[in-house]
Backbone bond lengths (Angstrom), bond angles and torsions (degrees), N, CA, C in turn:
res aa  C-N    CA-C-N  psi(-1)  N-CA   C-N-CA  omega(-1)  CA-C   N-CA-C  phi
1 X - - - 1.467 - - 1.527 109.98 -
2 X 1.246 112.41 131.96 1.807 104.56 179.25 1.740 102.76 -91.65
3 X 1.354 94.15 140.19 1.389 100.91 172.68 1.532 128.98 -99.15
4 X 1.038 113.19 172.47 2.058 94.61 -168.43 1.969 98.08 -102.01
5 X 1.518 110.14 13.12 1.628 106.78 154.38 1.376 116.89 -68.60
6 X 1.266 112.09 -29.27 1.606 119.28 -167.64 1.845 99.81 -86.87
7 X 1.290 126.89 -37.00 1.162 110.04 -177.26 1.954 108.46 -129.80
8 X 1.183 93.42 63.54 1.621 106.76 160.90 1.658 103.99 174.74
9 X 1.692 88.08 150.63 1.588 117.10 -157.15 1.734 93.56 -115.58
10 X 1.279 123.56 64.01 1.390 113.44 -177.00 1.290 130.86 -41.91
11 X 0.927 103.23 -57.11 1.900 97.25 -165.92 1.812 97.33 -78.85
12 X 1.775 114.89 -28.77 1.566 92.03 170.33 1.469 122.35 -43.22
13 X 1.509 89.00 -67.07 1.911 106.97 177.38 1.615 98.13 -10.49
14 X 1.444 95.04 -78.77 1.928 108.13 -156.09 1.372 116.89 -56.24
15 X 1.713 98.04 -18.02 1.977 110.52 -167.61 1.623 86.20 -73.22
16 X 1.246 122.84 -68.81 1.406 143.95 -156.61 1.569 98.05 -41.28
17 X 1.446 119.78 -64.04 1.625 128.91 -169.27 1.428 106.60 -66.34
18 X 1.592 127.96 -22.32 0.788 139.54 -152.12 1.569 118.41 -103.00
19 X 1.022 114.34 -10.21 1.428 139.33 179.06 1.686 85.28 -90.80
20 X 0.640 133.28 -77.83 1.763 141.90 176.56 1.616 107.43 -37.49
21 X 1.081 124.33 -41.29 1.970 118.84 169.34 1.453 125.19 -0.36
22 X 1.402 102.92 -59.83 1.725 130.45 -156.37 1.443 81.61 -71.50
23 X 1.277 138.42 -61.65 1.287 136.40 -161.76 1.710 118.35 -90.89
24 X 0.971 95.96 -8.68 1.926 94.34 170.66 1.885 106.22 -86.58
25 X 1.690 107.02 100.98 1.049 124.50 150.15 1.963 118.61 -6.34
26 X 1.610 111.16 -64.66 1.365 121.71 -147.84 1.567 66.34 -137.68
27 X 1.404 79.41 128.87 1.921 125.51 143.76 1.648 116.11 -49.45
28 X 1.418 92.59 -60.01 1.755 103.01 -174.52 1.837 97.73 -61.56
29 X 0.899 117.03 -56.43 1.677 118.44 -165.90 1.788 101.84 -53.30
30 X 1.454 108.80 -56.71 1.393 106.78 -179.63 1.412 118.20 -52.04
31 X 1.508 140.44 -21.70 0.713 144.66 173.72 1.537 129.37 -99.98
32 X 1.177 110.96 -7.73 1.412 135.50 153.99 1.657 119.01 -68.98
33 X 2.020 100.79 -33.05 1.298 92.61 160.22 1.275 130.53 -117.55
34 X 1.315 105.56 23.88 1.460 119.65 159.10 1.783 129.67 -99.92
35 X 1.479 102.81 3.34 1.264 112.26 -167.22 1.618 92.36 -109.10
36 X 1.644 117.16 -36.06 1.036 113.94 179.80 2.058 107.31 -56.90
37 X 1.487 93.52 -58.75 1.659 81.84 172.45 1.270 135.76 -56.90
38 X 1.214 126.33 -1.11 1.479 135.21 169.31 1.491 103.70 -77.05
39 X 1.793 110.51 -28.61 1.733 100.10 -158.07 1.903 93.52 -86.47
40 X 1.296 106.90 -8.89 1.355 109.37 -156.92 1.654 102.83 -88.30
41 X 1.249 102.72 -9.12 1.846 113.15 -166.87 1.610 102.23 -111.26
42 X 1.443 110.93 -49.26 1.318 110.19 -156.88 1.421 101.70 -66.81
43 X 1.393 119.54 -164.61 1.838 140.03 -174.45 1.618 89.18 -51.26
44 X 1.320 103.76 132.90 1.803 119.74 168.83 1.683 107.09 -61.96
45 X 1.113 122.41 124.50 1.017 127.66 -163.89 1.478 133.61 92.49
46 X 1.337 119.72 5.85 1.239 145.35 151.83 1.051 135.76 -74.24
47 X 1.833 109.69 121.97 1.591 110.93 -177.69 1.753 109.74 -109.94
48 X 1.277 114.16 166.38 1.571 92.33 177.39 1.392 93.51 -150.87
49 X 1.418 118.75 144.98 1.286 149.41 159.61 1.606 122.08 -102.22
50 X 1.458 112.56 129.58 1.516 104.76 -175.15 2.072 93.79 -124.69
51 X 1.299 114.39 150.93 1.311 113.24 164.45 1.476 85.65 -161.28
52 X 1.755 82.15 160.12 1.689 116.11 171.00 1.529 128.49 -132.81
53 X 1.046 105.12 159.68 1.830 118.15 -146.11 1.265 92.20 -135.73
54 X 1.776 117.80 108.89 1.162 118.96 152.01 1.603 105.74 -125.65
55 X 1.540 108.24 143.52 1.609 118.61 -140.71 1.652 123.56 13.34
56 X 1.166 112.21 -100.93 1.255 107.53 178.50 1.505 135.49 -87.80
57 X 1.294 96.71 4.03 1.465 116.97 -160.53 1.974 94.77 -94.24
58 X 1.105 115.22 147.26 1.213 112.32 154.56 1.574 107.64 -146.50
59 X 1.993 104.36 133.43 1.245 89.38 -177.21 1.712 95.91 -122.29
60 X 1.669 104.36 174.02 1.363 118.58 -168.73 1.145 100.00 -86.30
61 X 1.571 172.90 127.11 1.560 155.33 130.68 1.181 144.72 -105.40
62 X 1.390 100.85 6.22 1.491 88.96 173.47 1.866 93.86 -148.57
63 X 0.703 151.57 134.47 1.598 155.54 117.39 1.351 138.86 -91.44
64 X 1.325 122.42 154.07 1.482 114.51 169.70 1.377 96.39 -129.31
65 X 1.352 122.91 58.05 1.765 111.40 128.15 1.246 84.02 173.08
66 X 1.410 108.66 164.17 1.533 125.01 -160.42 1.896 95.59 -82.64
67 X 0.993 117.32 -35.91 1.794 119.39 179.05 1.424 108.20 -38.15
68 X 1.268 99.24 -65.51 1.655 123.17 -164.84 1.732 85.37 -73.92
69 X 0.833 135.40 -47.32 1.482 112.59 170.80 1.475 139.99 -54.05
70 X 1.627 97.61 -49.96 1.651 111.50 160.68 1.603 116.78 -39.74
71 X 1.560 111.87 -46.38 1.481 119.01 -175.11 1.435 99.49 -61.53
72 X 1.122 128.06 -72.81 1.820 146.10 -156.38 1.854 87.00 -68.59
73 X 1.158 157.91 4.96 1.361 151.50 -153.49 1.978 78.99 -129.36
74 X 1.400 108.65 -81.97 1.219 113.59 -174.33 1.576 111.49 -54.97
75 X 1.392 145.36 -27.20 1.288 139.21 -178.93 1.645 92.38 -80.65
76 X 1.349 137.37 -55.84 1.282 147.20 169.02 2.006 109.78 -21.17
77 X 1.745 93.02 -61.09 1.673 81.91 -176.20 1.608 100.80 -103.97
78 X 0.978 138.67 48.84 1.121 159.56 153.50 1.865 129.75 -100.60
79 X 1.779 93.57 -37.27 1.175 104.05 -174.27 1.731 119.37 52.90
80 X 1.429 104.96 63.25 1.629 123.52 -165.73 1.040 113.01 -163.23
81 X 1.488 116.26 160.21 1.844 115.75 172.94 1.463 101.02 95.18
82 X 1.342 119.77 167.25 1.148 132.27 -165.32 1.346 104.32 -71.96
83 X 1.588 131.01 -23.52 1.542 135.54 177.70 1.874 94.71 -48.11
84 X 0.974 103.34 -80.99 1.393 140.97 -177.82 1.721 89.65 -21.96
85 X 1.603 128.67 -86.09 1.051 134.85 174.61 1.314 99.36 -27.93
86 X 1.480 100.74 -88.29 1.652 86.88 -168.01 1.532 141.27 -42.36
87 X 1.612 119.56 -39.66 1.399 106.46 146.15 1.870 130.95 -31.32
88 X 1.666 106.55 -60.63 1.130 112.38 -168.13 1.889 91.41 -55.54
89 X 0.927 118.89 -76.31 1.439 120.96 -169.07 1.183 125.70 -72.14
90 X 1.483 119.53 18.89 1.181 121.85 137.52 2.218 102.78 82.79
91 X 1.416 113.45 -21.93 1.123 126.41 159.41 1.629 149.37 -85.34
92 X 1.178 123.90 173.10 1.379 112.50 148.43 1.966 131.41 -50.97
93 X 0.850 117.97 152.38 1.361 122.16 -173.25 1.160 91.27 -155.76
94 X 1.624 126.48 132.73 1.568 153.80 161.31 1.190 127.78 -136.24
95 X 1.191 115.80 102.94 1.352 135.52 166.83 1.426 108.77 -73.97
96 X 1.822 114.44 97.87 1.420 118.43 154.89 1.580 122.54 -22.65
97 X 1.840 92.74 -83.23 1.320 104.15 -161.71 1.640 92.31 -138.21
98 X 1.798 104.80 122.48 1.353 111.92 -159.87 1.416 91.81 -74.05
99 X 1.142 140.63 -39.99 1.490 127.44 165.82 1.408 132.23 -61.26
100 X 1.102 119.15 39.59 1.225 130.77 -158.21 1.103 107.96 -148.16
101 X 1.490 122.68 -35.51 1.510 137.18 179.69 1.516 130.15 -80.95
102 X 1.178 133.72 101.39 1.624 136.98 -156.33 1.703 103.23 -80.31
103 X 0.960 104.42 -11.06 1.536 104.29 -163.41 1.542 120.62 -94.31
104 X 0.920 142.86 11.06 1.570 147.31 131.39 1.552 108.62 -119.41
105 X 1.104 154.26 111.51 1.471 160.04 -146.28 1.616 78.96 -123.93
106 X 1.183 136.29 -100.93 1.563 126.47 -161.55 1.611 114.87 -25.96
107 X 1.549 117.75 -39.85 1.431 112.32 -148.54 1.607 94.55 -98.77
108 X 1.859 119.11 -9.62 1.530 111.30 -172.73 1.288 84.30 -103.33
109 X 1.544 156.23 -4.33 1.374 134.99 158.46 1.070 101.19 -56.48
110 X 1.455 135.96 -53.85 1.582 139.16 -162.92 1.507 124.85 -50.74
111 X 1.723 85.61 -40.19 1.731 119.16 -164.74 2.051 95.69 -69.96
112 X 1.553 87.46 -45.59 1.847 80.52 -160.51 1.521 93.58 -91.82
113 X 1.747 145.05 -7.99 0.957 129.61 175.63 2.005 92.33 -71.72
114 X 1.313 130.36 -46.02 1.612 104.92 -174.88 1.284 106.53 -91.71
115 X 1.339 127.70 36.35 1.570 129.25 141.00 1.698 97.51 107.23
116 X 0.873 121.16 -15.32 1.721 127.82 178.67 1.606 98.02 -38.49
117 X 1.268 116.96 149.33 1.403 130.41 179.17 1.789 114.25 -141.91
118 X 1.651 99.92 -36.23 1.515 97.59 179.70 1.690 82.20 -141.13
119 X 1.577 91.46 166.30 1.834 112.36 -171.98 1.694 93.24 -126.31
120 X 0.937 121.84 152.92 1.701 108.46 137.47 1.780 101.28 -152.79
121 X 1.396 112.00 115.90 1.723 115.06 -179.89 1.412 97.68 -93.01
122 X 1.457 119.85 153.43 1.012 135.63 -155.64 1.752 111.76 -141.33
123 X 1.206 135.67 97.70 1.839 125.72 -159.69 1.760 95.94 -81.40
124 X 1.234 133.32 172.22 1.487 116.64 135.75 1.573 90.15 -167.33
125 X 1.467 107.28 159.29 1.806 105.75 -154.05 1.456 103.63 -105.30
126 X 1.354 99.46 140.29 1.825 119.34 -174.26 1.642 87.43 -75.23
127 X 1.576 104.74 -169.30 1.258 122.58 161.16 1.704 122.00 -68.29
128 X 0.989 128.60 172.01 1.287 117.70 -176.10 1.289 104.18 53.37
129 X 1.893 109.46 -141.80 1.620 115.30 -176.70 1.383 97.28 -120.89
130 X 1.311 119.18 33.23 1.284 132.08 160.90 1.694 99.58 -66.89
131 X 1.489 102.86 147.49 1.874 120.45 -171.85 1.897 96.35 -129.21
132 X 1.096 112.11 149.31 1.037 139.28 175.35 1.565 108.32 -112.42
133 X 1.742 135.61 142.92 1.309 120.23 176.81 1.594 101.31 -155.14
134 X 1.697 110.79 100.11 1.672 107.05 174.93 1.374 98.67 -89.02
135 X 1.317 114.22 147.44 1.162 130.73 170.73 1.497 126.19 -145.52
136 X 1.554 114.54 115.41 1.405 113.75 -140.19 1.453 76.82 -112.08
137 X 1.665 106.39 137.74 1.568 119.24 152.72 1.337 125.89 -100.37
138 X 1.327 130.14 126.76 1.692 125.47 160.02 1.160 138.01 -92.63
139 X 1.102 140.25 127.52 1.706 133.64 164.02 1.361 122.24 -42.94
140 X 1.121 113.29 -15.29 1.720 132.42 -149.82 1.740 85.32 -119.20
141 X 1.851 112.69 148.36 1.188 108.12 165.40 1.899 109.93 -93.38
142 X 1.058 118.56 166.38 1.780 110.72 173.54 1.308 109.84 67.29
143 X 1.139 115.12 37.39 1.608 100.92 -169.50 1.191 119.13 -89.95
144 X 1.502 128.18 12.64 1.238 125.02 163.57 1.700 116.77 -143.29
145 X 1.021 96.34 142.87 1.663 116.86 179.18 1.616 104.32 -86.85
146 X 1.429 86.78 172.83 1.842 89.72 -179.72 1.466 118.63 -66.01
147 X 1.944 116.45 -10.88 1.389 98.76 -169.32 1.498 107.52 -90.98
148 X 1.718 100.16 -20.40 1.587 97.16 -169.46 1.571 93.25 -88.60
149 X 1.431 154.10 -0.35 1.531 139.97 129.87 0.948 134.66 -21.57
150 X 1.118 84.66 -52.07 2.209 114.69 162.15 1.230 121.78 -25.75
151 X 1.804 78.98 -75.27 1.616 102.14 -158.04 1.614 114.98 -81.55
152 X 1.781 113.66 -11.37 0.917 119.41 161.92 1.577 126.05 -82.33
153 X 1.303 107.91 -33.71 1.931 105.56 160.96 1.178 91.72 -55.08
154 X 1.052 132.40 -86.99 1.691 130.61 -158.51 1.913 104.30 -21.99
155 X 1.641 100.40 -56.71 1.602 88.39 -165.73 1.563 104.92 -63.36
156 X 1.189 108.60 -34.85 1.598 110.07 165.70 1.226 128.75 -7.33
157 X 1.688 98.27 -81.93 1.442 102.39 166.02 0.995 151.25 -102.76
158 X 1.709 102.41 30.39 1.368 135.34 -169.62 2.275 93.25 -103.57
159 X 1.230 101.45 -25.23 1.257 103.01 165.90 1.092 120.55 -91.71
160 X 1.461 116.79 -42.02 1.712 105.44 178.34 1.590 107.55 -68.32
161 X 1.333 131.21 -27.30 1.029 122.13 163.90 1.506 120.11 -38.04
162 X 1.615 110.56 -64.25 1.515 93.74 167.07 1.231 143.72 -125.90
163 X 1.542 98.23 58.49 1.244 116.84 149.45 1.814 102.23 -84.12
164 X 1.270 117.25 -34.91 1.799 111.36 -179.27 1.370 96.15 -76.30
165 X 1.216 145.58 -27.37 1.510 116.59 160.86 1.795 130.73 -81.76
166 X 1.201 84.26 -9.87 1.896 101.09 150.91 1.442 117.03 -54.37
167 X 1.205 102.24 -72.52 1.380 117.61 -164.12 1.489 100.36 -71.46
168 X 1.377 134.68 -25.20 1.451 130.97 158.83 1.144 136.01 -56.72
169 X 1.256 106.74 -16.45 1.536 136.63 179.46 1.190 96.36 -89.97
170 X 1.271 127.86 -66.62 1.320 121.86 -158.47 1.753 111.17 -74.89
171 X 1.312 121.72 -18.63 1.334 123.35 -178.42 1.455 81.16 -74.88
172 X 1.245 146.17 -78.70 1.561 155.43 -97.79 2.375 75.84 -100.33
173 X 1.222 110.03 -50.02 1.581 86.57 179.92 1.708 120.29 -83.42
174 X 1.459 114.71 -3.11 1.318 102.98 147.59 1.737 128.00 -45.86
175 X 1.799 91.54 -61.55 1.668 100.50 -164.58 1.492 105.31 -68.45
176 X 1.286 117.81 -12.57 1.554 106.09 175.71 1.611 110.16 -95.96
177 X 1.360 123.28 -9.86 1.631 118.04 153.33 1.457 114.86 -55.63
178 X 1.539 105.12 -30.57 1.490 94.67 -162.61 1.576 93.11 -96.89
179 X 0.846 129.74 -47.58 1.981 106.25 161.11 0.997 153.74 -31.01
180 X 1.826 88.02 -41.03 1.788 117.57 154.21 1.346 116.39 -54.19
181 X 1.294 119.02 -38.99 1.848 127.17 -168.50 1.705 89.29 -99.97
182 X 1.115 144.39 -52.53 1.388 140.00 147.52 1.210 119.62 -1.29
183 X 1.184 113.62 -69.06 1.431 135.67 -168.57 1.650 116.05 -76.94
184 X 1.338 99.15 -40.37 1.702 103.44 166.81 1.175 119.96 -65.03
185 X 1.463 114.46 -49.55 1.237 124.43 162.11 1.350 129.27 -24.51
186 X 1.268 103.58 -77.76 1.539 118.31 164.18 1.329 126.85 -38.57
187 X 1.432 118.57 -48.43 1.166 128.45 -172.89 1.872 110.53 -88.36
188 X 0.981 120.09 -3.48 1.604 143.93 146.91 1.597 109.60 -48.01
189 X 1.671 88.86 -84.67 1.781 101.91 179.52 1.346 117.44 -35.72
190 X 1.707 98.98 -42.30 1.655 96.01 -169.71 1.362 103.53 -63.72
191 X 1.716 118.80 -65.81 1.687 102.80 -170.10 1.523 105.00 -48.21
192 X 1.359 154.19 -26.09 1.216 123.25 -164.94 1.111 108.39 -85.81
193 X 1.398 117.05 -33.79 1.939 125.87 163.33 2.079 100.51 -30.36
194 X 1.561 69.80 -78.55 2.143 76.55 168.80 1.943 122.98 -16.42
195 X 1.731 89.35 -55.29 1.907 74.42 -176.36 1.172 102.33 -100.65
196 X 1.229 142.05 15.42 1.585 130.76 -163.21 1.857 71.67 -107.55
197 X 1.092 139.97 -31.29 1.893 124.79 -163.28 1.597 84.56 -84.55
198 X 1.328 126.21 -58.39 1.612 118.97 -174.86 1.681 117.40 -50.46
199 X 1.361 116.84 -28.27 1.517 127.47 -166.95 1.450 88.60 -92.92
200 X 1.287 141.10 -49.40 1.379 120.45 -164.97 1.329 118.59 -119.37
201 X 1.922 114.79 13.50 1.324 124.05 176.58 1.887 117.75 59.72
202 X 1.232 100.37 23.15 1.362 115.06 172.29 1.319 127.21 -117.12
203 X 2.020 123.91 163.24 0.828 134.89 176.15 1.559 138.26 -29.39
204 X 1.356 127.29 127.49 1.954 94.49 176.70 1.226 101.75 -69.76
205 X 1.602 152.15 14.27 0.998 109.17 166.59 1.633 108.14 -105.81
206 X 1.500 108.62 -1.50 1.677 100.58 162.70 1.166 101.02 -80.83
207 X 1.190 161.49 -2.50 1.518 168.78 -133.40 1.151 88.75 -112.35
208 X 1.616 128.66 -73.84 0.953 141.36 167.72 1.360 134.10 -13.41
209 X 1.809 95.58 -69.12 1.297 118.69 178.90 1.774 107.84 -62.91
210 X 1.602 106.73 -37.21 1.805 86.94 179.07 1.567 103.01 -85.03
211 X 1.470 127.72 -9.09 1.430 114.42 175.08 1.741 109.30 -63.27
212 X 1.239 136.04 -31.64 1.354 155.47 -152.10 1.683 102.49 -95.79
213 X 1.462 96.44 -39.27 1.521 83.47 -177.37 1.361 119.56 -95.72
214 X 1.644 105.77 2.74 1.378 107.11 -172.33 1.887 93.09 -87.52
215 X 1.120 104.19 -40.24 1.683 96.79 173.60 1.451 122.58 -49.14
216 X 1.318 99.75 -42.27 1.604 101.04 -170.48 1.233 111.76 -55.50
217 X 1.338 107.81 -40.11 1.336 128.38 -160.80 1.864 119.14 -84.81
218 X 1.478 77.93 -9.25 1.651 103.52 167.62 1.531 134.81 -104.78
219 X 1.168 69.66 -13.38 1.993 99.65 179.78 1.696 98.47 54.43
220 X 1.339 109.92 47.63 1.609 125.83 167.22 1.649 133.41 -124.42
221 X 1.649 111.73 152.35 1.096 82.17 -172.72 1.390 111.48 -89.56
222 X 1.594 111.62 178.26 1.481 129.68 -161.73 1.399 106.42 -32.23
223 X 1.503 94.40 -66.28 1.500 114.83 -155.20 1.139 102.55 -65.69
224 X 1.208 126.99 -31.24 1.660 118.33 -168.20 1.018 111.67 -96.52
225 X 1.447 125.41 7.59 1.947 145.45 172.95 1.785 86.28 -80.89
226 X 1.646 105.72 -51.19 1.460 77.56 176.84 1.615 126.54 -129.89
227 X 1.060 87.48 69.73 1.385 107.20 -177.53 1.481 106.51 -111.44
228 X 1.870 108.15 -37.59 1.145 113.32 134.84 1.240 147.22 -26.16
229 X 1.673 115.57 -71.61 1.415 133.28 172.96 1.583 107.21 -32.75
230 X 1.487 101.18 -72.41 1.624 120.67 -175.73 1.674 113.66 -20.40
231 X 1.928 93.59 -64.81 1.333 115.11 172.93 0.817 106.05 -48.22
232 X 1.796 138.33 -61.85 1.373 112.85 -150.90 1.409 124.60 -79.02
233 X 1.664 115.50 -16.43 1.036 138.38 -176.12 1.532 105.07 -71.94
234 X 1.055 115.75 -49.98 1.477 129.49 -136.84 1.290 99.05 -99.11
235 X 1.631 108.13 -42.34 1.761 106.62 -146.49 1.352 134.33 81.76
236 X 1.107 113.97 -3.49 1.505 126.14 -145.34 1.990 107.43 -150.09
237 X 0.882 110.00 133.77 1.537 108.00 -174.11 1.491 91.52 -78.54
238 X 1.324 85.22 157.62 1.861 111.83 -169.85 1.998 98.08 -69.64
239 X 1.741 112.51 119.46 1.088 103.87 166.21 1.204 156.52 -22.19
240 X 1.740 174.31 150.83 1.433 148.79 -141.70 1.476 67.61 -124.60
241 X 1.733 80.02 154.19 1.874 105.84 -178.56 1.970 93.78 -83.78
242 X 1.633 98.54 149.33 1.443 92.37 175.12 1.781 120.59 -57.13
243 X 1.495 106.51 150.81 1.381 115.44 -171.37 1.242 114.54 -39.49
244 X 1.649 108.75 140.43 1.215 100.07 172.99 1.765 125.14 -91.64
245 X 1.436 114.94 119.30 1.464 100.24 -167.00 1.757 112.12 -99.79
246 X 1.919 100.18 109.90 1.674 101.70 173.62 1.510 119.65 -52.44
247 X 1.191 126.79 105.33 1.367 118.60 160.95 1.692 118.56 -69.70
248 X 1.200 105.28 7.75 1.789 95.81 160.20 1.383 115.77 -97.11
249 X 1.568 130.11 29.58 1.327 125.14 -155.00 2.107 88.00 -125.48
């Protein structure tokens, strides 16, 4: 029997994709091309499906072949199949030989009509109470021994690992867009504060007060009340606020 110690390099795999994180746009894509390299290493004849579960939601995201997807889609809105187990129980679940197994009857017709023979789903925990779920399909029945169990928990949570520094990335360059647009913002208001105190020899905080009421009264927002001003005064669009420098970089 070949085992998946002999043909996968775990923590390389995850190091390699993983250096790349910061710059993958989409979650789903990075893991679309990290699932593909799992199918390319693990037992010949192996397909793999990965999804994640935060509270009630569970979504599908990454596969390498439409079979192994159809199965994990239909056990998914079914709430059945070894996916299913293994969430509920919080463990591994392996299905030897899918014809062999009495215990989902709808989801092992499915399994052995696209040629599936063995399952094994795999849980391992995101951040929060976010769930992670690989689930490797074979053509072959028995297709894994205790070492490649192993070596597949291991990739387990050698992936959910970074998928949570994925998803850390991607929260952490949200909140710095919105600082970025924050910050422009602000630094907008101020030059128009600027000519509304020179134009009417008043306070910035009456500056203020007629910048605020001219919006209201415009049913617009702030910044673009004076984004206006700037323009009309100026000719010239309102200066860029100094760079913004990420200290997570």
């Amino acid at each position: 029997m070949t085992t998946m110690r002999d043909e996968i390099t775990v923590d390389g795999d995850v190091e390699t994709h993983e250096h790349g994180v910061t710059e993958t746009a989409c979650v789903e894509r990075f893991l679309e091309q990290l699932s593909v390299a799992a199918f390319q290493r693990v037992v010949p004849s192996t397909q793999v499906v990965v999804s994640v579960r935060e509270g009630e939601t569970t979504r599908l995201v990454a596969s390498s072949s439409a079979r192994a997807e159809a199965c994990e889609r239909a056990a998914h809105d079914a709430a059945t199949g070894p996916s299913a187990a293994a969430r509920h129980q919080g463990r591994i679940v392996v299905v030897p030989d899918v014809g062999d197994d009495p215990r989902w009857p709808g989801w092992t017709d499915l399994a052995l009509d696209a040629g599936f023979r063995s399952v094994v789903a795999i849980p391992a925990r995101l951040d929060g109470d976010a769930e992670l779920l690989l689930v490797l399909y074979s053509l072959a029945p028995d297709a894994w021994d205790t070492a490649a169990l192993t070596t597949a928990a291991h990739y387990a949570q050698e992936l959910a690992h970074a998928l949570t520094v994925c998803r850390s990335a991607h929260r952490q360059a949200e909140v710095n867009a919105h600082l970025k647009a924050a910050l422009a913002s602000r630094a907008t208001i101020d030059q128009a504060m600027g000519v509304i105190m020179a134009q009417n020899r008043c306070s910035a905080e009456e500056a203020f007060g007629i910048l605020r009421t001219a919006s209201q009264h415009r049913n617009t927002k702030l910044r673009d009340v004076a984004v206006a001003i700037i323009e009309g005064v100026t000719g010239q669009p309102a200066s860029p606020p100094p760079a913004f420098r990420d200290s997570s970089r």
